[in-house]
Every structure is written in C-alpha cells, then in structure tokens.
C-alpha positions as CSV (number, residue, x, y, z in Angstrom):
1,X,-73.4,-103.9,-60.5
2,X,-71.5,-101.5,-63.1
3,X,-68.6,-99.6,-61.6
4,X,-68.3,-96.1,-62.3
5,X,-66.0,-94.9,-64.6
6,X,-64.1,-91.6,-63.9
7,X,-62.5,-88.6,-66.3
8,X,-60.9,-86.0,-66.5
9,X,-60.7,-83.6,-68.2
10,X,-57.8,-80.0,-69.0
11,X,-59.8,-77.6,-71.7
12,X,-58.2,-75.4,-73.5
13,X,-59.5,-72.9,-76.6
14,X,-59.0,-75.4,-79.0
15,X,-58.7,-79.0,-77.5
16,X,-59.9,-81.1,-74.7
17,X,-57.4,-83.6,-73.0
18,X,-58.9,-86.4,-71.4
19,X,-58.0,-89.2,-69.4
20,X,-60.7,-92.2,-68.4
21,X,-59.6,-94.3,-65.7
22,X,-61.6,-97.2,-63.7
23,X,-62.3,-97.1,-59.9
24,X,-58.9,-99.1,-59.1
25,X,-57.1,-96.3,-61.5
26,X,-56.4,-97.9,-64.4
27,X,-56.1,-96.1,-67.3
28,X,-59.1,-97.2,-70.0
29,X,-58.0,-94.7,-72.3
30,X,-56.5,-90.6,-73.2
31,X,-56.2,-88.8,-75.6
32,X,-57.4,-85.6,-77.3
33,X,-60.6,-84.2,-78.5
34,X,-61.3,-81.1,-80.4
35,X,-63.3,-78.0,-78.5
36,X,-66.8,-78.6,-80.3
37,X,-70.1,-79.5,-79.3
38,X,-70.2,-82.1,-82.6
39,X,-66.8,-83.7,-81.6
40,X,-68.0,-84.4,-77.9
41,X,-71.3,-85.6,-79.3
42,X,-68.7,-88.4,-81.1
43,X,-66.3,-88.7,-77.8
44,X,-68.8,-89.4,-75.8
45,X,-70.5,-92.0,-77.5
46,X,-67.1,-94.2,-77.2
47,X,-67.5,-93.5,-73.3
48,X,-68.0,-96.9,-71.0
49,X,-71.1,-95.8,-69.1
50,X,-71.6,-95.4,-66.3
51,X,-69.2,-92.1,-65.8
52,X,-68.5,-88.7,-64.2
53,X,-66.1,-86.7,-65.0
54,X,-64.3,-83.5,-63.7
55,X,-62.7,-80.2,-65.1
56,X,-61.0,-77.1,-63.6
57,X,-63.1,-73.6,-63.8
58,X,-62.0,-71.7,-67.1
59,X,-63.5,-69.4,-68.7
60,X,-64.7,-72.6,-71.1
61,X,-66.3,-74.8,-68.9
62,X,-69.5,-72.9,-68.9
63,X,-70.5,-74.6,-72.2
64,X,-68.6,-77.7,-72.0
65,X,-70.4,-78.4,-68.2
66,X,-74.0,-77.6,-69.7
67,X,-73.2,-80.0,-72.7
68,X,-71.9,-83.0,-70.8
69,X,-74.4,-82.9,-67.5
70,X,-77.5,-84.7,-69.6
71,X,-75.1,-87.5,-70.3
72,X,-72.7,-87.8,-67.4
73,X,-74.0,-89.7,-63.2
74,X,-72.5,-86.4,-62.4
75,X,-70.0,-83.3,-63.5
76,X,-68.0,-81.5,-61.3
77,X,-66.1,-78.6,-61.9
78,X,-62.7,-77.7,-59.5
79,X,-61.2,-74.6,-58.1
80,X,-58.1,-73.8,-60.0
81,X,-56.8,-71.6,-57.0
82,X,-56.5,-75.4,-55.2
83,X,-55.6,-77.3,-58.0
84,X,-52.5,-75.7,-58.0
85,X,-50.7,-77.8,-55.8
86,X,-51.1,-80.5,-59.0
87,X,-49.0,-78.8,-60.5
88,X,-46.5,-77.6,-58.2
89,X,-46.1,-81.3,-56.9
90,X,-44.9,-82.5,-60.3
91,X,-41.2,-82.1,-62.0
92,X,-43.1,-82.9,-65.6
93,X,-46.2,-81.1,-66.5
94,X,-48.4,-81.1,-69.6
95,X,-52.0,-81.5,-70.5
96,X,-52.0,-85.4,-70.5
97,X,-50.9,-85.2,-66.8
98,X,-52.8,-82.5,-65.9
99,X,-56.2,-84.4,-67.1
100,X,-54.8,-87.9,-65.7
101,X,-54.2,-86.2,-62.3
102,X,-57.8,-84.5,-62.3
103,X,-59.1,-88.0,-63.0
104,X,-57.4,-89.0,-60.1
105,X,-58.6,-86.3,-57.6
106,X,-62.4,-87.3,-58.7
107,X,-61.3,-91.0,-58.2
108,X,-60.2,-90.7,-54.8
109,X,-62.7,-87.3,-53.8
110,X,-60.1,-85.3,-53.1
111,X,-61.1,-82.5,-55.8
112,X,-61.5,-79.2,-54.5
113,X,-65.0,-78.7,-55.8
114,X,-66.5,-75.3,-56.2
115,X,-70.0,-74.2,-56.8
116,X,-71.4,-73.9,-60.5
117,X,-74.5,-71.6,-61.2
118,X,-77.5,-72.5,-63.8
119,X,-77.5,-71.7,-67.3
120,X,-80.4,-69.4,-66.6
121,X,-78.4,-67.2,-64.0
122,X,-75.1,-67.2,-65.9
123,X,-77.0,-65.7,-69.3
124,X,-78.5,-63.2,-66.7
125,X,-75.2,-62.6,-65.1
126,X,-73.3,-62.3,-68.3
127,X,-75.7,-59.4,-69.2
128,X,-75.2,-57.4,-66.0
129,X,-71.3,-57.6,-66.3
130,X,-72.1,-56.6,-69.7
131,X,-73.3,-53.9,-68.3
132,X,-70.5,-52.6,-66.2
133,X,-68.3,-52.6,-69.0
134,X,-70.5,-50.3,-70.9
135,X,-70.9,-47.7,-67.3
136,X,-66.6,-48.4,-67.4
137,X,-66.5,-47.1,-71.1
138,X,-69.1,-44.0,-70.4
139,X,-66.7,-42.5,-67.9
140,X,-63.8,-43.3,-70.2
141,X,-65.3,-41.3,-72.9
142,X,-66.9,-38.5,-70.5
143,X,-63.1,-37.7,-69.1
144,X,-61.9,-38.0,-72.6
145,X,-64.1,-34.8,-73.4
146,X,-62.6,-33.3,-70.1
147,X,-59.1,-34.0,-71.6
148,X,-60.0,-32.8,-75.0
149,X,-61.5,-29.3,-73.4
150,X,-58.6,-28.8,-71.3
151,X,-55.9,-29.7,-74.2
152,X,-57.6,-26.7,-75.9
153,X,-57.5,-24.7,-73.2
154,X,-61.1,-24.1,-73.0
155,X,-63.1,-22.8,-70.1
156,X,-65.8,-24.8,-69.4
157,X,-68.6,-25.6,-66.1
158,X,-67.7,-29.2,-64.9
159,X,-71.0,-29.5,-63.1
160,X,-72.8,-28.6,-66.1
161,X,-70.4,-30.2,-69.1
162,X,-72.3,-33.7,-69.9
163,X,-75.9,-32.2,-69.7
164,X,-77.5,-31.5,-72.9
165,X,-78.6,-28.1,-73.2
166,X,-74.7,-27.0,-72.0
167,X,-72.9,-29.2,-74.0
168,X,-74.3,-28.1,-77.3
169,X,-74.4,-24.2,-76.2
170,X,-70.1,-24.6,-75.2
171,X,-69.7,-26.5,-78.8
172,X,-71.6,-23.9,-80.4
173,X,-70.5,-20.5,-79.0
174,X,-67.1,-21.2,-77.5
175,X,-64.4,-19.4,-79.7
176,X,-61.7,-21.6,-78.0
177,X,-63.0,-24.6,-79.7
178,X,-61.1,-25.5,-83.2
179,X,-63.3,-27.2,-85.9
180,X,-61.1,-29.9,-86.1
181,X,-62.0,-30.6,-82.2
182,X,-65.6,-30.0,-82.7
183,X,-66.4,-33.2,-85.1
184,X,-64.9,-35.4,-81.7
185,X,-66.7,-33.7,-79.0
186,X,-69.9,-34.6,-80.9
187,X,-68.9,-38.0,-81.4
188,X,-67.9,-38.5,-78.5
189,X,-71.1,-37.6,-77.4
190,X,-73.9,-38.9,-79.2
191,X,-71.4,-42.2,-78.0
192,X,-71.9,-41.2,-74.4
193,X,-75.6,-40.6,-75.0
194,X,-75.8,-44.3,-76.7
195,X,-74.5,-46.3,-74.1
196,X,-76.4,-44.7,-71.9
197,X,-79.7,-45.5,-73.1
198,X,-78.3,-49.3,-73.7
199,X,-77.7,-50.0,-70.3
200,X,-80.8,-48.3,-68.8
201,X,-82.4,-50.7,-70.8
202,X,-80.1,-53.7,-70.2
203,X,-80.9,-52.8,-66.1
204,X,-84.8,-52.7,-67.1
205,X,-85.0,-55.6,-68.7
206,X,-82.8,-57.7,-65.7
207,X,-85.5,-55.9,-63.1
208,X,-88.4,-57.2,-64.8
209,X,-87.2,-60.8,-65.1
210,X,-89.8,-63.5,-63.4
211,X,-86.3,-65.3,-62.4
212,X,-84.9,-61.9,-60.5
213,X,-87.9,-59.8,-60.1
214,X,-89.4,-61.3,-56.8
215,X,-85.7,-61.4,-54.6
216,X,-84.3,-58.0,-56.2
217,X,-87.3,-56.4,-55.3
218,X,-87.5,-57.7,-51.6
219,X,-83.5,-56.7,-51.5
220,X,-84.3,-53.3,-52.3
221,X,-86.5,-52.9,-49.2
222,X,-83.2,-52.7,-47.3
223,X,-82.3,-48.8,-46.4
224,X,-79.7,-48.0,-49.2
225,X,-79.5,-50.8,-51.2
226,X,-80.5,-49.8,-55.0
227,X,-81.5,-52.4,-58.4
228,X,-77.4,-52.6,-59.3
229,X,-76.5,-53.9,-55.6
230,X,-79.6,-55.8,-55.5
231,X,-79.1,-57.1,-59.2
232,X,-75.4,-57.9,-58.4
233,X,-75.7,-60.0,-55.0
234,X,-78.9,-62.1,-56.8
235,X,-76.9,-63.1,-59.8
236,X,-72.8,-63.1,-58.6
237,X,-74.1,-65.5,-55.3
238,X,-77.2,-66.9,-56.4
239,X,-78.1,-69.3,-54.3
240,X,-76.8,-68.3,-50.5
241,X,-77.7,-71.9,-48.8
242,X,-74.2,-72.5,-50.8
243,X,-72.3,-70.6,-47.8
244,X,-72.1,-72.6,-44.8
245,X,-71.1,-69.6,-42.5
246,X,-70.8,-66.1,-42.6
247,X,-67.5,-66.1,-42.5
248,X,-67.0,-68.0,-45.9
249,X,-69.8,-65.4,-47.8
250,X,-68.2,-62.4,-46.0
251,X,-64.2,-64.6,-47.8
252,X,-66.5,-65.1,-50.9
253,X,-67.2,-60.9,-51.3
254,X,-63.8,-60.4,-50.3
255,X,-64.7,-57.9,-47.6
256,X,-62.2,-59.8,-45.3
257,X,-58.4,-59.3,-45.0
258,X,-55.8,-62.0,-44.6
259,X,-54.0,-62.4,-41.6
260,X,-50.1,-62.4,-40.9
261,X,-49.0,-63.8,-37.2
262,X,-46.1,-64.9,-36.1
263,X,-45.2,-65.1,-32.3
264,X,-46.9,-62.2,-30.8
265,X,-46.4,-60.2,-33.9
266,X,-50.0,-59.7,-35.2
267,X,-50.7,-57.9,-38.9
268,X,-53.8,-57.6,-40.5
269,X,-53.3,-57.4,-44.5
270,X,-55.9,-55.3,-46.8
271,X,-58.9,-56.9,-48.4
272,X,-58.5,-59.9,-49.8
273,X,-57.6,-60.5,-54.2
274,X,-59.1,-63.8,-54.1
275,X,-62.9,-63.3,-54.0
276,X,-65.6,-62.3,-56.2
277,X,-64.6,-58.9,-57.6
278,X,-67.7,-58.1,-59.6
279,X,-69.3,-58.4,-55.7
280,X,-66.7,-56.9,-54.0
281,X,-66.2,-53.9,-56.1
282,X,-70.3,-52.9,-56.0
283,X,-70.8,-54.1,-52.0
284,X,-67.1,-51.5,-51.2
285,X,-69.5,-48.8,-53.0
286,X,-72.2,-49.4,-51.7
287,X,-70.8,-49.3,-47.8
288,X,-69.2,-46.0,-48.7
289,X,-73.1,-44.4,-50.0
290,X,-75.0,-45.5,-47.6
291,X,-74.3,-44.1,-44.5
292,X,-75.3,-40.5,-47.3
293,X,-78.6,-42.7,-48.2
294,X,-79.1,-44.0,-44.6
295,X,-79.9,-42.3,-41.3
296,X,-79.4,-45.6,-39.3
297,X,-76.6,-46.7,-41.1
298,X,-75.2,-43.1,-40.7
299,X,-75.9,-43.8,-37.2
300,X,-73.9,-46.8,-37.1
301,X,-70.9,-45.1,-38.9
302,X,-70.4,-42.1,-37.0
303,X,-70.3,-44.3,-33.6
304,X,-67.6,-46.2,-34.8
305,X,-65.7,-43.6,-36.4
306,X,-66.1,-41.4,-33.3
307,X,-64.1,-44.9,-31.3
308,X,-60.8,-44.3,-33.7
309,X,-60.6,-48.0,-33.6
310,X,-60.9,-50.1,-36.2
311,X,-61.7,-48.8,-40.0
312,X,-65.0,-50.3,-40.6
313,X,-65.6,-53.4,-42.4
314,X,-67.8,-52.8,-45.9
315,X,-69.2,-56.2,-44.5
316,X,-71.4,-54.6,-41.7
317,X,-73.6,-53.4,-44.7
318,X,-73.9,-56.2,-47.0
319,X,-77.5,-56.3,-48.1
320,X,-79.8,-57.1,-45.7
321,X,-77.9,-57.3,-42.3
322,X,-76.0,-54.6,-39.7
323,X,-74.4,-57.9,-37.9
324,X,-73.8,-61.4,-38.4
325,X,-76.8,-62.8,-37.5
326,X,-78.9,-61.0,-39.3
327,X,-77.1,-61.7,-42.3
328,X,-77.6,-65.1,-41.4
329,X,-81.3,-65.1,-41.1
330,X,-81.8,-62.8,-44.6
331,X,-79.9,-65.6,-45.9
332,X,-82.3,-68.2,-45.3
333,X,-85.3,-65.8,-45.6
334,X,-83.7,-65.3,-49.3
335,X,-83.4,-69.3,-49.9
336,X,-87.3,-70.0,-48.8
C-alpha cells in the first residue's frame, strides 16, 4: 500500500515555500515555487502521489486551496491565530521553516484546522462585503457635504440635506454658497446618488440567488431581522452544523467577552477582537434596532434593563433565537 506523502506549504504575494516530507518525516524535498496557477500546474506534476498538503489562512489561500483540492487526498487550511506558537517556539524563523513545520503539524495532526467555505459562497460573500464598503464610502461623502456646508458657513435643514428636491433648491438659491463650492457639492452628489443605486442592486441580485434565496428568505421571517442581517449570517457562517455548541457560534460572532480571574478577583473584558467582524458588526446593529422593530423583543429588553443587572448580550438576538436552545434548534432547522 502507498504511504501518503505530506506538505506544507507558507504563501506569500509572490512565492510559495514548500516542504514534502514522508510519514516517518523525512524530508523528500523544498524549495520554492512562484504564485501562479501555471507554475503549480508544473510543481505539482513532480509531486510523489499520494499527498495532502496544508497552508495557513491568508488572504491567498482562497485560490491556491480551489486550485490544489482536484489533485490533492485532501487540503487543509490552519488558523494562523494558533499557528503562532510555531513561531514563537523557534529562535530561527524564515519561510523554509515555517513550511517544514506546517508539514510537520499535518504529519503528526496536530494542525489547528479551521473551516473553509465553497467557491460558490466566497464569490457571493465577496460581493456583499463589497457592498459594505460602498454603504462605508456613502456616509463618507454625505458628511463630507456636511463639512463642506458648514466650512462655508451655510444654513442648511439636516433632515432634509441628502433628499433631492432640497439639495438642488440649497445649491441653487443659497447666496452663502461660493461657485467654486458648488461644482463639489454636485459631484459629490451625483457620487452619492451612484453608489447608491450600485448597491441596491448588488443587495437585489444576492436576494434572488437560487443558492441564498430559500434560507435568507426563511431568516427574514424572524421579528426584526432584514435581507442585510439575513444576507450576512447565510454567507459569513454558511454552513452552522460547523459549530458544535452555542458557545463556539456565539465566540465565532464575537458577541462574547473574555474573561480575567484570578483568586476571587473576577473581571469580565468587552467583546471579544478575535471573531468574525463582518458578523459581529451587523448582529451588534441589529440587537440595538430591534427592540424599535420588535414588540417582543422590546419586551425582552425593557425587563432586563428594568433588573440594572447585567448590560444585555447582542447574543440574545442573533437571528432566529431569544435563548440558547432555540438558537440551537434554528440551527439545525437551517442545515436540513
């Protein structure tokens, strides 16, 4: 029977360093192979079959994962947050190491292996967080027009400043309003009025996708939950058989706070940095709008307010549950 062979693999930009080794961890061969999808075609023709090989999460590996998997028993991808100790536990660091001490994690299954979505649900994730960035860049450019107004000293209604009909009426009419200044305000607008439109229709298109359309639409039945917090959980978790507990989704959103004890001394820290912050971000706002949307889950806010104890967790309204268990049984009503 053929022994499995084992790599590993440190990507950067440019190059790929790679280290083969056999199951007793002798080194076959390493070396250096340029970032392409032509020179890997070449590499891995000089493979010994059969092999699997490893790589930490980058923002590279996308590719390189969907380009080796048809050829590889099996690729996994690490979590660099725990491959860290590699590196701390080491005087001499470089990529050659790095790659030979990957290999050797995979060897002995000791890599701290972390889940890796489809193609298909990247290329629609990469499209919503496309997304975001265009909403971020609206704002930037509607409180730039704020800022401009103001610099000029100009009265104007802030209620009423980024609708149409008001907008072109102050440019117009307004005395205070230099012509110099005018040329920007317009740009500045017809800008606003342009990303706008592209990510109505970047949200349209993601709501009538046959991959999305089904769960998103079933998540919306939820009180307060809306197409961006459905959109979001669908495509940031994807598949939630992949938590084993509550506990680890409510870690993965970051809606959880680390904890400091020592003796009797007990300190809870704020929300957690190391989560999903595309998640986090959109489940924080949408626990802050839906007690406003909600009459049951203003219900539930204003009785645990009126307690003064605890600040409530944004985790008692992650989509589809008001408690533990029934965010357990959404999730598996979501996987069927």
């Amino acid at each position: 029977m053929t022994s499995m062979h084992f790599i590993g693999l440190d990507i950067h930009k440019k190059t790929i360093s790679y280290c083969v080794k056999d199951v007793s961890g002798t080194v076959l061969s390493e070396g250096t192979v340029a970032a392409t999808r032509a020179q890997l075609n070449e590499w891995m023709k000089s493979l010994p079959t059969p092999w699997t090989v490893a790589m930490e999460a980058t923002m590279f590996t996308g590719w390189i994962y969907d380009h080796l998997l048809p050829h590889a028993a099996a690729v996994k991808v690490a979590h660099p947050l725990m491959l860290r100790a590699i590196a701390a536990a080491k005087k001499k660091k470089n990529d050659r190491i790095d790659a030979s001490k990957i290999c050797d994690c995979l060897r002995c299954d000791f890599l701290p292996e972390c889940y890796m979505v489809s193609s298909q649900v990247r290329e629609r994730r990469r499209t919503l967080r496309y997304r975001k960035l265009l909403v971020r860049q609206n704002v930037q450019l509607r409180n730039k027009v704020s800022q401009m107004l103001m610099e000029s000293g100009v009265v104007y209604n802030k209620q009423k400043l980024h609708k149409v009909g008001y907008f072109k009426e102050l440019v117009a009419t307004n005395p205070d309003i230099s012509s110099e200044l005018k040329p920007l305000l317009t740009i500045c607008r017809e800008t606003i009025v342009r990303i706008g439109k592209t990510e109505g229709a970047l949200v349209r298109s993601l709501r009538r996708d046959p991959l999305l359309h089904a769960r998103v639409e079933r998540l919306m039945t939820i009180p307060a939950v809306g197409p961006i917090t459905a959109l979001t959980w669908v495509l940031e978790v994807d598949d939630v058989t992949r938590f084993h507990s509550v506990k680890q989704a409510v870690s993965y959103c970051g809606l959880c706070g680390a904890e400091r004890s020592s003796a009797e001394t007990f300190k809870r820290m704020p929300i957690s940095k190391q989560r999903n912050k595309h998640l986090q971000s959109v489940l924080i706002e949408a626990a802050k709008l839906a007690p406003r949307l909600s009459p049951d889950l203003a219900l539930v806010y204003m009785t645990r307010k009126s307690r003064r104890a605890t600040p409530i967790e944004p985790r008692l309204l992650l989509p589809g549950s008001l408690s533990p268990t029934s965010l357990r049984s959404t999730a598996v009503d979501e996987s069927s």
